[in-house]
SEMIVO-663876 format. One record per atom (N, C-alpha, C): residue number from 1; z, x, y; residue in three letters; atom name. Coordinates in pm, whole numbers. Layout:
ATOM   num        Z        X        Y   residuo   atomo
ATOM   NUM        Z        X        Y       ALA      CA
...
This chain:
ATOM   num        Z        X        Y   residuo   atomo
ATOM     1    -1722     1123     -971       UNK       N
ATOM     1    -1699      982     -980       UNK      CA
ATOM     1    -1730      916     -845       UNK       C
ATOM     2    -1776      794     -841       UNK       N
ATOM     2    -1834      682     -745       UNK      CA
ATOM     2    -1699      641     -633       UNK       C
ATOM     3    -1740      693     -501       UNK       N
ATOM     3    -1650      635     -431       UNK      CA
ATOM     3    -1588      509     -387       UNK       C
ATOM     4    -1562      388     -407       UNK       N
ATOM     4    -1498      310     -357       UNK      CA
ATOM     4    -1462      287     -154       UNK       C
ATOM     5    -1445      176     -129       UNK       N
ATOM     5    -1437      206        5       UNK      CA
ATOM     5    -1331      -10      -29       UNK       C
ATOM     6    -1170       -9       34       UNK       N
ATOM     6    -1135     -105       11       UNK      CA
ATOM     6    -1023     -140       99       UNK       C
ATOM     7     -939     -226       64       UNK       N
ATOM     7     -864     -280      165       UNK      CA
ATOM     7     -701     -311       90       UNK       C
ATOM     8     -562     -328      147       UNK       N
ATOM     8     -492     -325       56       UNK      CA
ATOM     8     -373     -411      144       UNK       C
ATOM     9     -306     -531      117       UNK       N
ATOM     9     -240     -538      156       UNK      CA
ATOM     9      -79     -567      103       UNK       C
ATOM    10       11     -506      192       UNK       N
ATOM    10      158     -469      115       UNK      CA
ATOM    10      238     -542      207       UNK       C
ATOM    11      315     -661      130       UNK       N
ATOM    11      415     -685      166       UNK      CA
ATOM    11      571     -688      137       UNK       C
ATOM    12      622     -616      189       UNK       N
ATOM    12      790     -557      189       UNK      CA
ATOM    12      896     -645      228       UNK       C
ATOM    13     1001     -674      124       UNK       N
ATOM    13     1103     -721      248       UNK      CA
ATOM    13     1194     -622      264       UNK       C
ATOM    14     1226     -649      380       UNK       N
ATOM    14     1339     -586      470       UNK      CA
ATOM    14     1389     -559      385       UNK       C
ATOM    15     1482     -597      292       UNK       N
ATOM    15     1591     -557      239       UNK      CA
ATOM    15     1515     -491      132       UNK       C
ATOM    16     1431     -452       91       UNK       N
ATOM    16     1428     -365       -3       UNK      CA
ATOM    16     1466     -250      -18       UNK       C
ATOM    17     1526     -154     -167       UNK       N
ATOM    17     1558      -81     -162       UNK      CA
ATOM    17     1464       36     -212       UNK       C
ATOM    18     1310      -24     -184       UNK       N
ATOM    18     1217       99     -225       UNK      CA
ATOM    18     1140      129     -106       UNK       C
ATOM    19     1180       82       23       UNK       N
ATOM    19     1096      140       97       UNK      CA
ATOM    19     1015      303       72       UNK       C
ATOM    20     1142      376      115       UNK       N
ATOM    20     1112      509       85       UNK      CA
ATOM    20     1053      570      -32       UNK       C
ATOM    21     1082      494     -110       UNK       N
ATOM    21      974      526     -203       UNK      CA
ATOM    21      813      480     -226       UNK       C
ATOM    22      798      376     -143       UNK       N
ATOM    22      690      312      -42       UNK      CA
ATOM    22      601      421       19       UNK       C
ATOM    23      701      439      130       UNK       N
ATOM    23      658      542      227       UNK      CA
ATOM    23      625      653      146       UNK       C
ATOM    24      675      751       66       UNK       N
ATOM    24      659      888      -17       UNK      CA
ATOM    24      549      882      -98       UNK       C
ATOM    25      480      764     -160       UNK       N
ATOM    25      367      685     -237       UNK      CA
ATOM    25      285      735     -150       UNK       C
ATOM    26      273      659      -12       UNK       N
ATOM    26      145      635       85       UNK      CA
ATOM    26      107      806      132       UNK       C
ATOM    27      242      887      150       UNK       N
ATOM    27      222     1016      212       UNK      CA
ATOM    27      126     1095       87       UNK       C
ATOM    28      212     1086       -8       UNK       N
ATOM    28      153     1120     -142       UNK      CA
ATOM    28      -41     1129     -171       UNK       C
ATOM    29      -68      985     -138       UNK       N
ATOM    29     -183      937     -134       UNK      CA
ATOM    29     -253      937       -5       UNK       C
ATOM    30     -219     1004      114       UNK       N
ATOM    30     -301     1006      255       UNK      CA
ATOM    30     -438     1055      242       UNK       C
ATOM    31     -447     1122      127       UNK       N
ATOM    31     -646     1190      114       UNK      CA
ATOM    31     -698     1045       92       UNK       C
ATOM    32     -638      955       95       UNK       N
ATOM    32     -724      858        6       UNK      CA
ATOM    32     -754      698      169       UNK       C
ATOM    33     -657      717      271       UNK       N
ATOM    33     -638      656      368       UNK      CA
ATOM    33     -718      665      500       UNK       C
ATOM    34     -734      576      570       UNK       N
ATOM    34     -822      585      673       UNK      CA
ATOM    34     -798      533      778       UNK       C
ATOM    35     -700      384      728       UNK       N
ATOM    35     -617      343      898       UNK      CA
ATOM    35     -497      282      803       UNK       C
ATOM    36     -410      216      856       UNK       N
ATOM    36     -244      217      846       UNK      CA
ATOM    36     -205      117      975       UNK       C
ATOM    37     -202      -14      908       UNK       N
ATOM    37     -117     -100     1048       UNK      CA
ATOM    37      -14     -162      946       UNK       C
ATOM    38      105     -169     1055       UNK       N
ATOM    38      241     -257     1022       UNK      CA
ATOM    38      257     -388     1091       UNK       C
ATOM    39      316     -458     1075       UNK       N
ATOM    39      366     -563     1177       UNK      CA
ATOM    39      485     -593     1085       UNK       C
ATOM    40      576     -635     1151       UNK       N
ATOM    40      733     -672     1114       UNK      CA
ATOM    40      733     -777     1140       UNK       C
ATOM    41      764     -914     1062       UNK       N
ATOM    41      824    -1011     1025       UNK      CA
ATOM    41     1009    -1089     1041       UNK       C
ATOM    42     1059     -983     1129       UNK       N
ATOM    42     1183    -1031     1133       UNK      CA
ATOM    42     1232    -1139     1119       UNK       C
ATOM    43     1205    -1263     1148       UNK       N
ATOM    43     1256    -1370     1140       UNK      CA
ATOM    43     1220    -1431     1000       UNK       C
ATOM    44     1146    -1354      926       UNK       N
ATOM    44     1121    -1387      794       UNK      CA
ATOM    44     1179    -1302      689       UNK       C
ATOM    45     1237    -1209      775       UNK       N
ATOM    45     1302    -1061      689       UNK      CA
ATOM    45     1157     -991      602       UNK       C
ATOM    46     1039     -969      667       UNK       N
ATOM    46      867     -924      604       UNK      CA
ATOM    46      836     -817      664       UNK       C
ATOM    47      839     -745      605       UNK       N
ATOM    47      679     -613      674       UNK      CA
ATOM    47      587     -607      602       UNK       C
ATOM    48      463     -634      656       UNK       N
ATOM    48      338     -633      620       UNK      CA
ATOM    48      263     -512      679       UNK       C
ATOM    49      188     -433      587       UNK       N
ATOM    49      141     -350      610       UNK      CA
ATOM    49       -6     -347      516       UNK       C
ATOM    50     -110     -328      620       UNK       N
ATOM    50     -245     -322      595       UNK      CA
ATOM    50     -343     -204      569       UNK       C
ATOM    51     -395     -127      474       UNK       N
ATOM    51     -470      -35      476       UNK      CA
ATOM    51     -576       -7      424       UNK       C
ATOM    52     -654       28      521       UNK       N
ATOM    52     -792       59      484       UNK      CA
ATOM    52     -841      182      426       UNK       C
ATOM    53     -859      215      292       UNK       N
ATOM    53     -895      354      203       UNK      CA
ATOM    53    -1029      366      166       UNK       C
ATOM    54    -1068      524      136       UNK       N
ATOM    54    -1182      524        0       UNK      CA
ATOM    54    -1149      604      -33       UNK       C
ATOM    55    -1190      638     -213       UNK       N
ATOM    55    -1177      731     -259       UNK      CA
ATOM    55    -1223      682     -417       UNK       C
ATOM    56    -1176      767     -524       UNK       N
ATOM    56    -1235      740     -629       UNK      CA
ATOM    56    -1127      614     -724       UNK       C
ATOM    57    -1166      534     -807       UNK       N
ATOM    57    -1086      416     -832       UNK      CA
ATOM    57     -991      440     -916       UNK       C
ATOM    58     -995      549     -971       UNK       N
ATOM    58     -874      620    -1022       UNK      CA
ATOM    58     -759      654     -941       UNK       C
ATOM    59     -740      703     -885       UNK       N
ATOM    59     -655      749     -773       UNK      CA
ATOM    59     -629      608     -675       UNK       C
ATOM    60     -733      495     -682       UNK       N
ATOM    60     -707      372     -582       UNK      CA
ATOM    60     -594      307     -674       UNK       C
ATOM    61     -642      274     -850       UNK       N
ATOM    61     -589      226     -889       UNK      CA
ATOM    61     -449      280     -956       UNK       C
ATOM    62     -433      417     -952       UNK       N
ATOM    62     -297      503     -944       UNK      CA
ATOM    62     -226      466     -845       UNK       C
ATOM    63     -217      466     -711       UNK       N
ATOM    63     -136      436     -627       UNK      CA
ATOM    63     -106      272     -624       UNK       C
ATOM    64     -188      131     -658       UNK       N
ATOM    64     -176       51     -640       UNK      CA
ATOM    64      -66        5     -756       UNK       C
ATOM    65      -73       75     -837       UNK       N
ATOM    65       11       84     -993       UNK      CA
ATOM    65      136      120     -962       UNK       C
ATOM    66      184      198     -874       UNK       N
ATOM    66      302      284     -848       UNK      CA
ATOM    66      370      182     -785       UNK       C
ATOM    67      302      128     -619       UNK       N
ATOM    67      354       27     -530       UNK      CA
ATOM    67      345      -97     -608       UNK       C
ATOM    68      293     -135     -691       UNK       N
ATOM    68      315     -235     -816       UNK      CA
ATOM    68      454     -231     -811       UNK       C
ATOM    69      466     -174     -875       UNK       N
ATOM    69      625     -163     -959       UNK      CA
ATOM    69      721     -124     -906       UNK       C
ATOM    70      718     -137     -758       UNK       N
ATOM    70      858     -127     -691       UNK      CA
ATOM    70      907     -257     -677       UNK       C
ATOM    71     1068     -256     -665       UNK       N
ATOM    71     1124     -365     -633       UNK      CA
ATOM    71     1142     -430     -491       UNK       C
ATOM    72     1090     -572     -497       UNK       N
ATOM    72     1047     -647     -378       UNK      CA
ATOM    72      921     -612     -279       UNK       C
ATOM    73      840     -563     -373       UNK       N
ATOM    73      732     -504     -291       UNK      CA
ATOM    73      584     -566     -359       UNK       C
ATOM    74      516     -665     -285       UNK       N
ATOM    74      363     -663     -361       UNK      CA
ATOM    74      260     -641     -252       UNK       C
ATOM    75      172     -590     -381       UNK       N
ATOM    75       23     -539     -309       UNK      CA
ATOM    75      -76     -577     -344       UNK       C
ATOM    76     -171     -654     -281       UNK       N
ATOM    76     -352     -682     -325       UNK      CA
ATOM    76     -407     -639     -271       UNK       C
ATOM    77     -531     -553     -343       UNK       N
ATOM    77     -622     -460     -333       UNK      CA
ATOM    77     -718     -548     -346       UNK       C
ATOM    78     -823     -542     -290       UNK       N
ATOM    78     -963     -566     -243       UNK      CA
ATOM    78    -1077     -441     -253       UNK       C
ATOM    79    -1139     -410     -332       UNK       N
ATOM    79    -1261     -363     -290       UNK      CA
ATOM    79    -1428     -362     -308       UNK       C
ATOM    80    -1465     -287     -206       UNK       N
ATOM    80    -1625     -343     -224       UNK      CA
ATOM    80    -1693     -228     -269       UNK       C
């Protein structure tokens, strides 16, 4: 299958109670990752986190499905 090469961005609030299940997603999916930036939002209670992947769009669109459906957590995917 055709590789993909895309962009993803996740924003968290603080108070969520899925981080870790956030985090265990992304570890889960690291074959698929290539860079990983955070920046924290405190005064907005936000973490934003940016990542740049490729891999096949199955597996892009498996993980984007998972971090979907956590609570207080969204993600848009971009790819080219």
């Amino acid at each position: 299958m055709e590789k993909r090469i895309g962009n993803a961005l996740i924003i968290v609030n603080q108070a969520s109670p899925s981080i870790a299940d956030l985090n265990t997603f992304l570890s889960d999916y690291s074959f698929l990752i290539l860079s990983r930036q955070g920046v924290s939002f405190k005064d907005r209670g936000l973490n934003i986190i940016v990542i740049i992947f490729e891999g096949e769009i199955n597996h892009i669109n498996t993980l984007a499905g998972k971090i979907g459906r956590l609570r207080d957590i969204k993600i848009k995917i971009v790819l080219i």
